[in-house]
N, C-alpha and C positions, 0 to 999 in steps of 0.2 A: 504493500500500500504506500510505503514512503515513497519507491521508484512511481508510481502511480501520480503522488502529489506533486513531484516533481516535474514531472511533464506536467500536471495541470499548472503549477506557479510559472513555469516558461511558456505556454498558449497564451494566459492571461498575461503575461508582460508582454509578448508579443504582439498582441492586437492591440494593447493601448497604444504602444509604440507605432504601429502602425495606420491607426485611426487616425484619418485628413479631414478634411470638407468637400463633399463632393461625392465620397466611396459612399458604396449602397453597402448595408448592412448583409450582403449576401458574398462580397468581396472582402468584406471583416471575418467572416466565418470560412472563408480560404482559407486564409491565414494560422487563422487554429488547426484546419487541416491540415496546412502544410507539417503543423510542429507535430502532429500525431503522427504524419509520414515518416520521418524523421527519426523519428522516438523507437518506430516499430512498434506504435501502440496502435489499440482502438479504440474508438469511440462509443460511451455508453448513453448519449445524448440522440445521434443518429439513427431513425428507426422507430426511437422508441416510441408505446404507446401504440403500435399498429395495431394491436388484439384487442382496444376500446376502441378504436375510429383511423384520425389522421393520425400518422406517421411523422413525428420531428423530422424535416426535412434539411436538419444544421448539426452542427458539431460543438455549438454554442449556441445560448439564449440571448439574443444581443435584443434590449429594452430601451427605447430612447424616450426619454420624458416621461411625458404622462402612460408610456409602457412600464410596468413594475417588475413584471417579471415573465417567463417564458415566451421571449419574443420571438418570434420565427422570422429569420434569416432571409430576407428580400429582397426588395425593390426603393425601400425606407434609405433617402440620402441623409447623410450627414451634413451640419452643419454646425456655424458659431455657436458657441454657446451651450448648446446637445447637452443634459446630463446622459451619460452611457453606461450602462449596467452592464457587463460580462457574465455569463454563467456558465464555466467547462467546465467537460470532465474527462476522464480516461481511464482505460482499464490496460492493464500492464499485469500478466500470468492468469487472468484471472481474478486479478481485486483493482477494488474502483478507489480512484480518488475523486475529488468534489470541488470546489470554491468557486467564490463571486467577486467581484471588486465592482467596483462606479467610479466614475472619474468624468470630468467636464471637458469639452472639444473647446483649446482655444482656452476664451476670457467668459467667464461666466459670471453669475448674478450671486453675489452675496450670501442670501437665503441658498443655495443650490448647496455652494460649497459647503456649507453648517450643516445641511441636512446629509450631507456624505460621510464627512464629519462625525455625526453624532451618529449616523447609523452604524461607520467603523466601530464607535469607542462601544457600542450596545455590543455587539458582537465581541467584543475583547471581554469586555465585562462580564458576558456570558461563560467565555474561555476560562476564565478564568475561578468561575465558580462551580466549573466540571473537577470531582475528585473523585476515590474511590470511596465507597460508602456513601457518598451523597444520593441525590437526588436529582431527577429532569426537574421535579420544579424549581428547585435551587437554580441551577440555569438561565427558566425562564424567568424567575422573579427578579434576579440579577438585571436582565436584558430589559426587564418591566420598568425596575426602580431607577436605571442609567436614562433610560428613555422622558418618564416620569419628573425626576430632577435638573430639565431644563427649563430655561429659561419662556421658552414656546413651544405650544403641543405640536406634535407627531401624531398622524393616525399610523396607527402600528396593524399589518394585515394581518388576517388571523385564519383566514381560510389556506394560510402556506405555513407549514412551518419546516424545520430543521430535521432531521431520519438519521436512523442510524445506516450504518453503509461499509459495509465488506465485499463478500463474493457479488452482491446486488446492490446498484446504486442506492434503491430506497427500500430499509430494513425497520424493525423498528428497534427503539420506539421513535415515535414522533418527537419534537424537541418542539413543542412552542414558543415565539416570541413574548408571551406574555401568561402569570401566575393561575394556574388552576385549582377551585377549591375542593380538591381528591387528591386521594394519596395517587402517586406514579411511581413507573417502574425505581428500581435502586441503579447506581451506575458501580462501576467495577473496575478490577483492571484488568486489562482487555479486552474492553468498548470502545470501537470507535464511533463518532456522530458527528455528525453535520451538523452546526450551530450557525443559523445564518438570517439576520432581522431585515424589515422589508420593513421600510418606513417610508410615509408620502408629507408634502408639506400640507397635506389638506385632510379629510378626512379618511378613513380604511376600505370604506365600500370599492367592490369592482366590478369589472363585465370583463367575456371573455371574447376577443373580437368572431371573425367569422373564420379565421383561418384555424377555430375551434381549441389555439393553444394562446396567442399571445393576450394577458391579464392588464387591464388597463383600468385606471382610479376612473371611479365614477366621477366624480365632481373636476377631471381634466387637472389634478393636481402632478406633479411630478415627483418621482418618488428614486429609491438609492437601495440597493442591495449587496448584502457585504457576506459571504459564506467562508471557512474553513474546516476543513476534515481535522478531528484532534483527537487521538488517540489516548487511554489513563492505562499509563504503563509500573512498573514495579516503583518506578523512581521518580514519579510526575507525569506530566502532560506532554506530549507531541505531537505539535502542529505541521500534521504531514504535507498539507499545503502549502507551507510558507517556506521559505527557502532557506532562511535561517534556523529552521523546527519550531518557531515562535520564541525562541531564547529571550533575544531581544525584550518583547511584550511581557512575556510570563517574566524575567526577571526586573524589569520594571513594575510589578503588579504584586510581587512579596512570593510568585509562585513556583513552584519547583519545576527547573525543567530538565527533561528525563527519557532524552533520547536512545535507542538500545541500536547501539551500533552506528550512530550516522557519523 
């Protein structure tokens, strides 16, 4: 899974990198291909979903604006401003890695950047509250109370949340962005999950357009998406998405980081 995350954290630096103004979002998802080529990996995004309906026809969920999340790969130009959501994945022997980023085309708006911003730091906060013996609401209450403690409301979606994720992209349990009042699963070591907050600057409601996948705020708000695969090992947390295992983050945050071999 770490070989896994690591090609996903190189897709996603690649297509921010490679995002202009002008490329369609179906020429951004090249690009991801390319790095699966590359990799000798494959994609756990392509396909999927064919035995309910359509067929992801991307190897990333690329969401611009008021698209939140599972945006299907088109005809949608880029331009100034764009907030851009990424969502890769890959599978490498058999297991899957995961993440999201958001990032702005160019020079953007104030509000956009805070909202990237604070949807990262939820996500961190959430990582951060993954241990062994815990809990998923521990996670989500985390990801609730970082959100909760700013300065201006966030609608936080709640029809997506976070999975767990091995041999199958999405395992359980589910990881929600926000506190539930039931007991939930316990976490352990040797979980890995997908923890990953979808905040808009407007309210949570959505529709799903007609190409049956891409998720868009109802009230035309713009929203930020931030995902990592994190693994609770003997010795701490490993952030198999991040290139550095989440060192960095977990040890700015008092947390133990515990990578086994990297």
């Amino acid at each position: 899974m770490r070989r896994a995350g690591l090609v996903v954290a190189e897709g996603l630096q690649a297509m921010q990198d490679a995002a202009v103004v002008g490329m369609t979002t179906a020429e951004l998802d090249e690009v991801g291909r390319e790095v699966l080529r590359r990799a000798g990996a494959s994609s756990n995004f392509l396909g999927y979903g064919a035995e309910y309906g359509t067929p992801f026809n991307g190897v990333a969920c690329i969401s611009v604006n008021e698209e939140l999340v599972h945006g299907m790969p088109g005809s949608r130009v880029l331009d100034e401003g764009d907030v851009v959501s990424v969502d890769f994945g890959a599978v490498v022997g058999g297991w899957h890695g995961d993440a999201a980023r958001t990032f702005i085309l160019g020079t953007g708006a104030a509000e956009d950047e805070t909202l990237i911003e604070v949807t990262r730091g939820s996500m961190w906060a959430g990582i951060a509250a993954t241990r062994d013996g815990g809990r998923v609401n521990d996670v989500s209450r985390a990801i609730e109370d970082f959100v909760l403690a700013q300065p201006r409301r966030y609608g936080t979606l709640r029809e997506y949340t976070g999975h767990g994720i091995g041999t199958e992209m999405h395992m359980e349990p589910d990881v929600p962005n926000y506190a539930r009042r039931r007991p939930t699963p316990r976490l352990g070591v040797g979980m890995t999950i997908c923890i990953e907050p979808m905040l808009t600057l407007g309210l949570h409601q959505t529709s799903i357009c007609e190409d049956d996948w891409t998720v868009v705020s109802r009230d035309g708000s713009r929203g930020a998406h931030w995902e990592h695969t994190v693994a609770i090992t003997p010795k701490g947390l490993w952030v198999l998405t991040a290139p550095d295992g989440g060192e960095a983050e977990l040890t700015a945050r008092g947390v133990d980081f515990g990578p086994l071999g990297d």
